[in-house]
N, C-alpha and C positions, 0 to 999 in steps of 0.2 A: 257241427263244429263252429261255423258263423254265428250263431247265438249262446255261444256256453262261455260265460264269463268266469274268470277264476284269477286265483292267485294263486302264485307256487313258493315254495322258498325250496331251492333243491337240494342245499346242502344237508339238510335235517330230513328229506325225501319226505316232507307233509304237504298234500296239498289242501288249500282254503277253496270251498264251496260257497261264495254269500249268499246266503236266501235272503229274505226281507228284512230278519230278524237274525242278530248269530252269526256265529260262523259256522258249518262243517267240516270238521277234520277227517281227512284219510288219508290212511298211513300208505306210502307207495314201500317196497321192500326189495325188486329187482330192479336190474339194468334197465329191463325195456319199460319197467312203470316209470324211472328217471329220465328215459329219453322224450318219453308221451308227458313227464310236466315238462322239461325243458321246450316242447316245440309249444304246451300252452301257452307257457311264460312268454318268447317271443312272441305271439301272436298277439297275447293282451298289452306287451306293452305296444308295439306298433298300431294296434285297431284300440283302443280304452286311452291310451296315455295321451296320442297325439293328439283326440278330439278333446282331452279335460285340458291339456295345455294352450290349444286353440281360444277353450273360455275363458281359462283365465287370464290369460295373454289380453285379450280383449277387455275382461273384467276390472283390470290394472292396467290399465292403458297407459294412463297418466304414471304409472313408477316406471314404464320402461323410456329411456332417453335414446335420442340418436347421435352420432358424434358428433353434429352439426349444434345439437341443442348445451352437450355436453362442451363444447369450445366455446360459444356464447359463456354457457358460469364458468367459464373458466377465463374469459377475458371480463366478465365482471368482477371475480375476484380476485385481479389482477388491480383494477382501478381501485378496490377498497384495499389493497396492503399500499398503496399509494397516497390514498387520503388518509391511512391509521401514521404513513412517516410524515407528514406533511404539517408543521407546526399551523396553521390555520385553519386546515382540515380533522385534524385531530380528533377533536370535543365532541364532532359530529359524528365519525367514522364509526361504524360498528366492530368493527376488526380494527382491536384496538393497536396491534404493531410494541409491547412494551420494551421498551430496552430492558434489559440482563445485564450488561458492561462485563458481559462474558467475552473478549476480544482476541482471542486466540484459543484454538482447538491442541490437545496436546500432538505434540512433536517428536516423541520418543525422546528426551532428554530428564522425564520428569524422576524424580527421585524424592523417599522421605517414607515417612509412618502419617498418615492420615484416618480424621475419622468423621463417616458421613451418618449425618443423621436425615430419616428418611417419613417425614410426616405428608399423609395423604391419604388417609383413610382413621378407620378402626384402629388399625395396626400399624403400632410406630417401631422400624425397624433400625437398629444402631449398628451399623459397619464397623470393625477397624480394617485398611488398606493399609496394604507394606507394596511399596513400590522400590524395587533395587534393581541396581544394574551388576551385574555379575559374567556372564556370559553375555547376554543378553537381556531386556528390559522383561521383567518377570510381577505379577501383580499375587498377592497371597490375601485372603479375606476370611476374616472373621467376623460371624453377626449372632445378631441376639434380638428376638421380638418381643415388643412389650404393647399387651392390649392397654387402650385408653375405654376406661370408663366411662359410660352414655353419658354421663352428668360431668363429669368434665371437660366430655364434647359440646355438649350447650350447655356449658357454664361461662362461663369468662374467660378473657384471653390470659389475664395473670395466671388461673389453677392451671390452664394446658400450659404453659411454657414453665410454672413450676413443676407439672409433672413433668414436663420433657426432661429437664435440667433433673429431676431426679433420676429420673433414668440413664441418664449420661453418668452420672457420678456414681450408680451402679454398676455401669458396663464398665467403666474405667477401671472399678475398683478388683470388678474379677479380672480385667487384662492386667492386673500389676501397674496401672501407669498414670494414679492419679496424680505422681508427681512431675509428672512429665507435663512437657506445654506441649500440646498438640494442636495441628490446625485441623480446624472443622469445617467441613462443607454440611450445607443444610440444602436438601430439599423441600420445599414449601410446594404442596401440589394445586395451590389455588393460584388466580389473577390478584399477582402483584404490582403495584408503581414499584420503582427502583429508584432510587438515585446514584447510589455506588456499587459495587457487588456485596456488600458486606452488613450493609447499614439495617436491614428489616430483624434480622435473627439477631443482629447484636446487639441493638436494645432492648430485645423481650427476654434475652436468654442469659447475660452476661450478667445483668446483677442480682439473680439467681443465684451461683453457683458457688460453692465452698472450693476449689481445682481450677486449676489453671489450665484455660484452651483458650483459642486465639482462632474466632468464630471467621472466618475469611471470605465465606460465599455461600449465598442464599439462591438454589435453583430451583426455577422448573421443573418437574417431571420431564418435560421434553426437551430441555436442556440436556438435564439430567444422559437422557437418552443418545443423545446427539454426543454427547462425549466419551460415555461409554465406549459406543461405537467409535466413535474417534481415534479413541486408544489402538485398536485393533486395527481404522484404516484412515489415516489421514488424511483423503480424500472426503469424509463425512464432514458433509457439511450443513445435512439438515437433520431433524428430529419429529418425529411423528408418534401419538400414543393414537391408540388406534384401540378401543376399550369400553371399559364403563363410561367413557369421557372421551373425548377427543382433542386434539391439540397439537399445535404445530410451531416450531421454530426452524431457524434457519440463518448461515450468517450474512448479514448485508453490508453494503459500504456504508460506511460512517459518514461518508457528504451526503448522503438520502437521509439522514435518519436528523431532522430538523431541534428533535426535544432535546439531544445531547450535542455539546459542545464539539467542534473539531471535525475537522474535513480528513481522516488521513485514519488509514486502516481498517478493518471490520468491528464491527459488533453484535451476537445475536441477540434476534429479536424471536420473543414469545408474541405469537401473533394473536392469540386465545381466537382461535378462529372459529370456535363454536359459538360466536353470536353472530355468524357472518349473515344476511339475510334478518338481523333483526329491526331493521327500516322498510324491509316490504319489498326489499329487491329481488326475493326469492317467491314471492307470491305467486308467481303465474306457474311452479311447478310441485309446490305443497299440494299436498290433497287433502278431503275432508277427513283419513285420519289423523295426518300429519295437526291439522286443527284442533281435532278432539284430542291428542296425546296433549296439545299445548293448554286448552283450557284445564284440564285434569292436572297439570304440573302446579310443585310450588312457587316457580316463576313466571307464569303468564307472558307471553310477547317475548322473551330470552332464550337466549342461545336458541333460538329456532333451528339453524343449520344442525348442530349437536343432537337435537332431539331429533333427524331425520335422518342419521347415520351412525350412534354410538350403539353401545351395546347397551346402555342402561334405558334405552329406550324402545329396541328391536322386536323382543319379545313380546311387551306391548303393543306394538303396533301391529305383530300379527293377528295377537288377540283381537283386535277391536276389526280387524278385517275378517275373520272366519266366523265373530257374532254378525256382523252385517250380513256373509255370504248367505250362515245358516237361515237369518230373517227371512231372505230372500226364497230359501229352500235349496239353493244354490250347494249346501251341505248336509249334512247327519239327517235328512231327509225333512229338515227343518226344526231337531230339536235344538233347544236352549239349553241348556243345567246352569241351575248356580253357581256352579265351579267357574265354566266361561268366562260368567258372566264377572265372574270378580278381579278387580285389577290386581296385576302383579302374578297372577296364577301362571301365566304361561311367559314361562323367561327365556332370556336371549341363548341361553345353555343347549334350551330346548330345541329353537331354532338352528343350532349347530348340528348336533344328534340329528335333528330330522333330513337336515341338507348330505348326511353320508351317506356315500353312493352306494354300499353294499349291504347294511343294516337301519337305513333312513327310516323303510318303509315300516319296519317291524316297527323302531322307536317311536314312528310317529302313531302307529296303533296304541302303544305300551299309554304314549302321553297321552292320546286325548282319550283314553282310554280313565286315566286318572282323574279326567276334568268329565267324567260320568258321561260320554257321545260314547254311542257302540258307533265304530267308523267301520263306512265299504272297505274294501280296495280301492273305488273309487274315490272317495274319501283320504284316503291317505295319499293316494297321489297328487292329489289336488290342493292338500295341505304341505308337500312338497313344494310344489310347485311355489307357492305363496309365499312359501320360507326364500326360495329361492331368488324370486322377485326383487322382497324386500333385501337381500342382505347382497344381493348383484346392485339394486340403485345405490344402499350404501357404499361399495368399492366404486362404484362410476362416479359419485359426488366427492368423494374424498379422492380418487384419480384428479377429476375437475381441478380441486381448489392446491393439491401439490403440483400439478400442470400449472399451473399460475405463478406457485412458487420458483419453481425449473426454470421456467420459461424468463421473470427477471432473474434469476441467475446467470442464465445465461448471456441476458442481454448486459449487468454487470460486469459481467465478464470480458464482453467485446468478440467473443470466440464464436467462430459459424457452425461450432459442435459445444456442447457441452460432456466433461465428461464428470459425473459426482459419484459420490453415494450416500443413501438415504437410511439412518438408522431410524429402526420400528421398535414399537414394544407393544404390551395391550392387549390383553385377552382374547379381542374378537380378532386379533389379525392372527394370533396364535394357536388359536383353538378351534377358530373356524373353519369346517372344510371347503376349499376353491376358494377364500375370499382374498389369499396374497397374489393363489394365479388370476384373479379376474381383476386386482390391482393393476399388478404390473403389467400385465398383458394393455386394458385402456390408457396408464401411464404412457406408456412406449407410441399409443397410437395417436394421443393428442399429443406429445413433442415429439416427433418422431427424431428429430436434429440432435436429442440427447443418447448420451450413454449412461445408463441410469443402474448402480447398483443395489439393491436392498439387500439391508444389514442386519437381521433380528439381534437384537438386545441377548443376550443371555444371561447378564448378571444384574437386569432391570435398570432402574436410574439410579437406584446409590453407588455403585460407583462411581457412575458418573458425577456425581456431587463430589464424591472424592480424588475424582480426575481435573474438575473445576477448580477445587482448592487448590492440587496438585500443580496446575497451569499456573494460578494466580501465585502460590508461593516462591514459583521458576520465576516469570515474570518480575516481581516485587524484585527478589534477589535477583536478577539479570539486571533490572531497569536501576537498583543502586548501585551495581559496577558498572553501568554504560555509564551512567552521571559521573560516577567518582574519575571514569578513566578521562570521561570529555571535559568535565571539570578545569583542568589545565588549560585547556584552549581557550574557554572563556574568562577574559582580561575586564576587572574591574576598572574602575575611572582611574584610581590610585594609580594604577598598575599602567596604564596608558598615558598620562598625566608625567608617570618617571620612563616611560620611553621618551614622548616628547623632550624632554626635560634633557635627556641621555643623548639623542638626535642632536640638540642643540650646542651642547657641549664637542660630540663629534665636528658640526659644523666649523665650530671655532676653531678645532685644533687643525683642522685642514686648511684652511684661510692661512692658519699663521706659520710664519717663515721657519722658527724653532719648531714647532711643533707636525708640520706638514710631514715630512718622512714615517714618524709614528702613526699618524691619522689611519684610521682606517676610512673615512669620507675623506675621500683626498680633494675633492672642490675646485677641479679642475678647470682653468681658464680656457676660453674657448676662442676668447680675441675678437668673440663677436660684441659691436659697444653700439649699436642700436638695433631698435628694429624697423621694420618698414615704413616710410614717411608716406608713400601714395607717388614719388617720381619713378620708382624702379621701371625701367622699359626694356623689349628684347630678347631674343631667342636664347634658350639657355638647356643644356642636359642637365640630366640628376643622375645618380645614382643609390641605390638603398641595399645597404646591405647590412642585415640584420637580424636573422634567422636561417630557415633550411632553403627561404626563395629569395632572390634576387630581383629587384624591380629595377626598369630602366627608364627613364624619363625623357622628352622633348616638354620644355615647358616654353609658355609661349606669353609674356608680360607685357601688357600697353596699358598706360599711363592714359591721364587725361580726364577728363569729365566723368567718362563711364570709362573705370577701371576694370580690365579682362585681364585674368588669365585662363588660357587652353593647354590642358593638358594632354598629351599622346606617352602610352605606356605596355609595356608589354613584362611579365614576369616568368623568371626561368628559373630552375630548380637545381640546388648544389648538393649534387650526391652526396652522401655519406662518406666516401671514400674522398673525395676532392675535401671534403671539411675536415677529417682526420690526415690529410695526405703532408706536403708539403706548400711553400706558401708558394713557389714558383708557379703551381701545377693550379693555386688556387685564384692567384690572380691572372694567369693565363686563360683561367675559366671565365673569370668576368671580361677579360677585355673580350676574350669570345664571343660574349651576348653582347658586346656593346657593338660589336662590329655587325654581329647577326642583327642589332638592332638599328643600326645606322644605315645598311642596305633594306632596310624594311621604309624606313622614312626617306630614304634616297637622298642623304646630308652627310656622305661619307667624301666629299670635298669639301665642306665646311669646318671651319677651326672653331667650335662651339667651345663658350668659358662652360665650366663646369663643378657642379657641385657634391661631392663624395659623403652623402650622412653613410657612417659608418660606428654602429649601434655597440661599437664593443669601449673599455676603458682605454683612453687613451690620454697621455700627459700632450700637448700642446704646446709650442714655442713659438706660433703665429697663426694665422686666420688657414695658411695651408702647409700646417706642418703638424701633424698627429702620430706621437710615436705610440705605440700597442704596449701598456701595461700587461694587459693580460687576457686570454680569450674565456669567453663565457658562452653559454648557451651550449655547449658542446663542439664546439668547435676547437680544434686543437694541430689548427695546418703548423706545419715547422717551420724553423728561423725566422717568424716574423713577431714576436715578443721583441721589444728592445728597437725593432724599428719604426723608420717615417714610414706612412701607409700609401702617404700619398706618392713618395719616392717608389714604393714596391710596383704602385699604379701606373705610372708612368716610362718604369723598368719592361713593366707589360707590355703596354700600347709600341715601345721603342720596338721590341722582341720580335711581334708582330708587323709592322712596316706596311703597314696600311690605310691609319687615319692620324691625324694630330688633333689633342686638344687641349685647351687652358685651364688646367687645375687651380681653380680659384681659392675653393675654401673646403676644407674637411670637416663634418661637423657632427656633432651625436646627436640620433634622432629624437632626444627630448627636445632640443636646440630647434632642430627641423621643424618638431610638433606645437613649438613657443610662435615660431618664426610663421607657420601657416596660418594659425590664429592671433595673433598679432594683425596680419594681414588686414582681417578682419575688423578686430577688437582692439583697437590702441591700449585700452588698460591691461591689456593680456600681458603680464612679466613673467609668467610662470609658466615653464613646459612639466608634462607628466608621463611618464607612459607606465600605463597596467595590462600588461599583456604577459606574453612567453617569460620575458624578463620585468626587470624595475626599478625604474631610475627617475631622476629629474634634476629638473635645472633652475635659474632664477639670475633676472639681473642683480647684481650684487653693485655696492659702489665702492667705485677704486679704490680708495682709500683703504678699507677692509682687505683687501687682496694683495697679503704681502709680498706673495709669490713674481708679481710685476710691479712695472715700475708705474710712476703716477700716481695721483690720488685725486683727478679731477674726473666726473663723468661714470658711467657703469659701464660690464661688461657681464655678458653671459657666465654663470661658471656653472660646468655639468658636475652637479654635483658625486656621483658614482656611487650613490647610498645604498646598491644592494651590499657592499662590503661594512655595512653598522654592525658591528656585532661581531666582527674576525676577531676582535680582541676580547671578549670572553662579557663584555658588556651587555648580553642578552640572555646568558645562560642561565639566570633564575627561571625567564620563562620558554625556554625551549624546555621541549618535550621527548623521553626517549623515541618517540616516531620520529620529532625533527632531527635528532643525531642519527639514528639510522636513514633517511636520505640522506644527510651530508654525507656520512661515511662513505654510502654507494656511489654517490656522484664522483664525475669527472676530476672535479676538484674539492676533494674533502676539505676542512676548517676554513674554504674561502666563499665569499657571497651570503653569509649566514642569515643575513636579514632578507634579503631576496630570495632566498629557499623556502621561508616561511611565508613569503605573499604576494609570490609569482604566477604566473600559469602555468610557469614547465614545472612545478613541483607538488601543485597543492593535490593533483592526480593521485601522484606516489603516496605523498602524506597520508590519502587517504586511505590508498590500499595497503600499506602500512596495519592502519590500522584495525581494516577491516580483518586481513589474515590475523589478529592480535585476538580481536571477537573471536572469528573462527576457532580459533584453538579453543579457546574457553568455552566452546558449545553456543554462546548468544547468536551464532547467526548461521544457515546452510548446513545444521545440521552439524557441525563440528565437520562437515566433510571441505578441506581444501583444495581446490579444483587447481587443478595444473596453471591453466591459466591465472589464477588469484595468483599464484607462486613468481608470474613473468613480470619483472619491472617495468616499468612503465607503459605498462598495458592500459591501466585504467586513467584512461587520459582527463586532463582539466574540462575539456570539453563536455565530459560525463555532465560533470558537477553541475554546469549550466542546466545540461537537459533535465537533472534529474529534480533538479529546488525552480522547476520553472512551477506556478502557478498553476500553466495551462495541462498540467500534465497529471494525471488520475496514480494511482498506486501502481495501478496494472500495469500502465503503460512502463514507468520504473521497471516492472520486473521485465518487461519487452528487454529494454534497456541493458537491464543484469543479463538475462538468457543470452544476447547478442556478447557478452565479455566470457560464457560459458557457465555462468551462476545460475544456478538452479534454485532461484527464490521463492519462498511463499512471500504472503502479503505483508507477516511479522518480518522479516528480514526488510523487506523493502523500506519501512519504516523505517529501520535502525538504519540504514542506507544511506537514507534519505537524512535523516539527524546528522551523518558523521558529517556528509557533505557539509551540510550548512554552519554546521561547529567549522569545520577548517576552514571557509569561504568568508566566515561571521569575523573570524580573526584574521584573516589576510586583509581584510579589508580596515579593520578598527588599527590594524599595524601601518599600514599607508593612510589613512586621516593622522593617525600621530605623528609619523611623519612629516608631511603636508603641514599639520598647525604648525610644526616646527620651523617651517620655513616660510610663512606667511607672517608670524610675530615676530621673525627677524628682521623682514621687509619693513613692516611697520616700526619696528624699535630703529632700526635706521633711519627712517625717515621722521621720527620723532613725533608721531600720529597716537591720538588717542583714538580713535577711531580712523577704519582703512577701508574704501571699495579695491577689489582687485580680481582679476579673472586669472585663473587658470587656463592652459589649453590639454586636453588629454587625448591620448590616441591609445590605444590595445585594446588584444581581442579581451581580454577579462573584464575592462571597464565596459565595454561595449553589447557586449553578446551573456554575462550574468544577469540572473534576473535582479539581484540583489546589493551587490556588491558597492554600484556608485550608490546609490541613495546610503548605504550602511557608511559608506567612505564620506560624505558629503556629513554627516549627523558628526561624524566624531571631532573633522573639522571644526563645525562648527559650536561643540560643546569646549573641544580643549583651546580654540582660537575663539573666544566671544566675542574681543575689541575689532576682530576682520569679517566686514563681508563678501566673503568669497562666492565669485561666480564661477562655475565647472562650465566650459565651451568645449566639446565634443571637436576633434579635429577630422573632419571628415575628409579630406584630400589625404592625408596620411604626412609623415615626413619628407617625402622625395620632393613635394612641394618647395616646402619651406626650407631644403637645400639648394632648390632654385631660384628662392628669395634671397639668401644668405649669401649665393653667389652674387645675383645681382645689386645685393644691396655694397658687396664686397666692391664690385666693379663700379659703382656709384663712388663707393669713397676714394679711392684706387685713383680714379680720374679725376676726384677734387684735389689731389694729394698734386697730382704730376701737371695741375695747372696753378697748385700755389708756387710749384717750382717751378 
């Protein structure tokens, strides 16, 4: 029994005898002659298989890889999709990385009649795609193949694209719809450059054609593939043909990608990864047939990776190793045949059939059977074997080099998991048996960090050309309703020029005695008529109240040679109910913190003068008398509209019977914010503030300011400019987003200018507008998330994070997911745009502003040319990435006679309320020693 070699096939109950020569057949016909081959079967394969696998295992040494060898070219061809994005590296790179300006995979929203044309061989096939939403997103296809003739294959570019073009106007003509304009996607199965998606097939094909089609996208095969699949799972985000040819796409960020403009969103790249190793970096793993296939080919030294993994190279490669084994004797007991011997005989097909686990062995008799070798048993398992070898390095090398790709996605990404999926097409991954499980299986083991799905193709890459059109036609039409709706926001010169212009005329009517009641800029006198000379000296409180927090001040002023002031401060928080409450309950709150705060500094026996900025509208009858126009910011305590603020303050502190102090002067924290940099910058006349609210101020001269008496000298007047525009003076360029916040706001038709370029509004404006998108499908899917629904959820703070520089796409959608937005990277995009449109114009709306009031300054002063500083304070000026520089440019185009200096106030207003006191108690005492 230990020396009787045989072969059995049990199903057909024959068994194979091999003598020298031959085979012998005999016929088994019972139960127990079936059981006697089965027990020969195991025995030859365990005693014959294991020792011809042993040799050849050894014989092929060099095709088997270990994982360690397998991570190596997998972080080499990690460094070449690096050098193929890298504009310097490029020219040199073998993996050349080409952009597609393929920039988004579909979404489920795509809709329309498409048709893709699909060249990449012999056989050029012509799609029509109907894409409808009905129930649900549903795809319908119709095709039609047309051979290309040898001679218009290697003929000239013009006979192929006039035969394409005839063929198209063929297939139209039986779909009934040559009068129709339909868009086209084209797949081109070769290495394209690109410049736009459109540009290659639309010059070769378009003036061609007697029929009207609107040629929109020229892809990849493995484009192609990637979107295919894409349709099916949204997660696809790479493309692999895996075939006669190999190739690989996938989508990357667009700041990596150096040849194409623009840092912000994705684009795939066709990586043509079959010449990867054509610089020699792959040389220490080629072997001598790997060599001999490459001298034999009609490109020499090209795509070398390609020819060591596709299928149009497979089946040769075995051939040249089962001549070499037979040379050796190593096979057919050393014969040759000319069959063998001739290229091309033995194809990758062959190698499939031979690798089936339950008829391999037969096939493999039947084939080399054809190529004139009588083969053993031994023989045929050995020619397994080899099949095996070769088409297992293929799945390890193409595992490798999508390991690579994975592997920067994921680090793209930022994610300590990746989750994708990878759509396939291609013959050999199709047809071959074990070569998807021996893919995926090494995939999994060289990234192990991923969750990796593979997608087979089922309706090849034309649809997906048709899905690409499909994308690109959404997109087009999305991207001219984004433009048309953002359009409004963005204010030309003209248009900023008659705000200005509008500003200034408000100014005047505010100033003037008849016209002050109607004003909406009411230009309110503040009674402050200098700023800081450098003698103020002396312990002084503040006060700031001007949002949801409360700050309390000890300021601490010495005069002299080297001027100091020290400040100590601590800030407290006014509930929501206290700010909606009444006002007894609201100043009772404050003098609270003043007293919590005077036992903190242990100066609750001192009678400290004192300085109240208090950040709302108020009309003024002296330096400490500020009656409350009206509340803003959401504040809405009772009975204190129509009152002195400073009376209500002092109403408190009485209430309480526990400290006294000297309410000096009342004053609006632009005044504060003038008054701290002033401190600083003598030319400082002008306060700003761009924060929550927005407002400013300006010394004005007397004479101008009918509303008092005099006309010698200047005085601060707060101007109260968020209310430009209550009288209907802005409504050409308000927007229905900007009437729907006014409507929901606290106070609808009042602050209209300062709704539009605020911080407490530009949030809403935007999520305004984004639920606006939503509905229309441009963003999340048409899905509106509860949260999108919540008012002023999407805070101004967003904006900053989201238009900062430092911050990637991803990170954005970090951003959105935190508000409960379930973003892709096309969403964040548009996100990202709405932002900077509403940021772009709150800011161009405060430079016009601003000019407004600095070529007043100068028209007063009778200056053809003016230096003059600004001082500004808020969180908007301070903390956007964009917003001062945007604000500063506008200034300076609509104001060219001024040049304006922006001084950042970095003490804040409570400061320069302790200025304002002290400079108050400076004049106060010149007054009561001229008396």
């Amino acid at each position: 029994m230990t020396n009787f070699s045989s072969f059995v096939w049990i199903e057909t109950g024959i068994f194979f005898k091999p003598p020298r020569r031959g085979l012998s057949v005999y016929s088994f016909t019972t139960s127990v002659d079936r059981m006697i081959a089965a027990q020969l079967l195991a025995y030859y394969f365990t005693e014959l298989k294991d020792d011809k696998v042993k040799k050849i295992d050894k014989y092929l040494y060099a095709m088997r890889f270990s994982d360690e060898t397998l991570m190596d070219i997998m972080k080499r061809f990690r460094r070449e999709l690096g050098n193929g994005l890298g504009r310097d590296t490029n020219h040199t790179a073998t993996v050349k990385m080409l952009p597609t300006f393929v920039r988004s995979i579909p979404d489920g929203s795509e809709k329309g009649d498409f048709i893709a044309l699909d060249l990449g061989g012999s056989a050029f096939r012509i799609l029509r795609v109907k894409v409808s939403h009905e129930k649900k997103q549903t795809v319908q296809m119709e095709s039609q193949i047309y051979d290309t003739p040898e001679d218009i294959i290697h003929g000239s570019g013009a006979r192929l694209f006039d035969h394409v073009a005839e063929c198209l106007g063929d297939f139209m003509e039986k779909q009934n719809i040559k009068d129709k304009k339909l868009s086209v996607g084209f797949t081109f199965s070769f290495p394209c450059a690109q410049t736009k998606l459109n540009e290659f097939s639309h010059k070769q094909i378009c003036c061609t054609m007697d029929y009207d089609a609107d040629i929109m996208a020229v892809v990849n095969d493995t484009v192609g593939t990637m979107m295919t699949c894409g349709f099916d799972d949204q997660r696809c985000e790479v493309g692999i043909i895996i075939g006669t040819g190999t190739n690989a796409c996938y989508m990357e960020e667009l700041r990596h990608i150096d040849l194409v403009e623009g840092d912000e969103g994705r684009m795939c790249i066709n990586t043509e990864w079959g010449a990867f190793g054509d610089d020699g970096m792959l040389e220490d793993i080629r072997t001598e047939f790997d060599r001999e296939i490459d001298r034999g080919s009609l490109n020499p030294g090209k795509q070398l990776f390609e020819k060591m993994v596709s299928g149009m190279y497979m089946g040769e490669l075995v051939r040249l190793i089962l001549v070499k084994m037979a040379k050796e004797g190593f096979l057919f007991e050393g014969r040759i045949t000319p069959e063998l011997l001739t290229k091309g005989k033995f194809e990758t097909k062959h190698v499939s059939s031979i690798e089936k686990s339950k008829e391999g062995l037969t096939k493999a008799k039947d084939i080399l059977g054809r190529l004139g070798v009588e083969p053993s048993a031994d023989d045929c398992i050995a020619v397994q074997h080899v099949c095996t070898i070769v088409s297992h390095r293929s799945a390890n090398l193409i595992a490798a080099t999508l390991g690579g790709i994975l592997s920067r996605l994921k680090d793209n990404k930022g994610n300590p998991r990746l989750r994708t999926t990878v759509g396939i097409d291609g013959s050999l991954y199709k047809m071959h048996p074990q070569y998807a499980r021996r893919l995926h299986k090494t995939v999994r083991r060289l990234v192990p960090e991923s969750d990796v799905r593979f997608l087979l193709s089922e309706s090849g890459s034309s649809k997906g050309a048709a899905m690409v059109t499909a994308v690109a036609y959404r997109l087009a039409d999305q991207r001219r309703q984004i433009t048309e709706t953002l359009a409004e926001f963005r204010l030309t010169s003209d248009q900023l020029l008659e705000v200005k212009k509008r500003m200034r005329t408000e100014i005047q009517n505010g100033l003037g005695k008849k016209t002050h009641d109607s004003a909406t800029v009411k230009m309110w006198p503040t009674y402050v008529l200098s700023t800081p000379d450098g003698s103020e000296n002396g312990d002084f409180l503040a006060l700031d109240l001007g949002g949801t927090n409360f700050r309390v001040l000890l300021v601490k002023i010495r005069s002299g040679k080297r001027r100091t002031v020290e400040m100590h401060n601590k800030i407290y928080a006014i509930p929501m109910e206290v700010m909606q409450g009444t006002g007894e309950e609201l100043f009772d709150h404050i003098v609270q913190c003043i007293s919590d705060f005077l036992d903190y500094m242990g100066m609750k026996n001192t009678r400290l003068p004192l300085g109240f900025t208090f950040s709302f509208p108020c009309r003024q009858t002296s330096l400490d008398v500020g009656i409350l126009v009206t509340w803003t910011k959401g504040f809405k305590a009772t009975d204190c509209e129509g009152e002195d603020v400073v009376g209500l303050l002092r109403e408190g502190i009485k209430r309480r019977e526990e400290f006294d102090l000297d309410v000096v002067a009342v004053v609006n924290d632009t005044v504060g914010t003038m008054m701290t940099c002033a401190y600083e910058e003598p030319t400082c006349e002008v306060g700003l503030i761009a924060g929550t609210g927005s407002n400013a101020c300006y010394m004005e001269e007397m004479r101008n300011i009918e509303m008092v008496e005099g006309d010698v000298g200047r005085m601060c007047v707060n101007m109260e400019w968020g209310a430009f525009g209550d009288n209907g003076c802005l409504d050409d360029i308000r927007t229905e987003y900007d009437r729907a916040v006014d409507d929901f706001s606290l106070n609808p038709g009042k602050q209209r200018y300062e709704k539009m370029c605020s911080g407490m509004y530009l949030g809403e404006i935007v999520r305004n507008i984004l639920i606006d998108l939503t509905k229309r499908g441009f963003l999340f899917r048409g899905q509106i998330s509860e949260t999108l629904k919540t008012r002023g959820i999407f805070e101004t703070k967003f904006l900053s994070q989201i238009e900062s520089d430092r911050l990637a796409l991803l990170q954005v959608r970090s951003i959105l997911q935190q508000l409960g937005l379930d973003s892709t990277c096309d969403d964040s995009i548009i996100v990202k745009e709405v932002c900077g449109t509403v940021s772009h114009r709150a800011a161009q709306l405060c430079g016009a502003g601003m000019a407004a009031v600095v070529d007043k300054i100068r028209e007063n002063r009778g200056l053809n040319q003016m230096n003059i500083t600004v001082g500004v304070d808020g969180t908007l000026y301070k903390l956007h990435p964009h917003f001062s520089g945007i604000m500063h440019q506008t200034v300076k185009e609509l104001a060219p006679k001024c040049n304006v200096n922006f001084l950042l106030s970095e003490d804040g207003s409570g400061k320069g309320a302790a200025l304002i006191t002290a400079v108050g108690c400076r004049m106060r005492e010149q007054e009561e020693q001229k008396s």
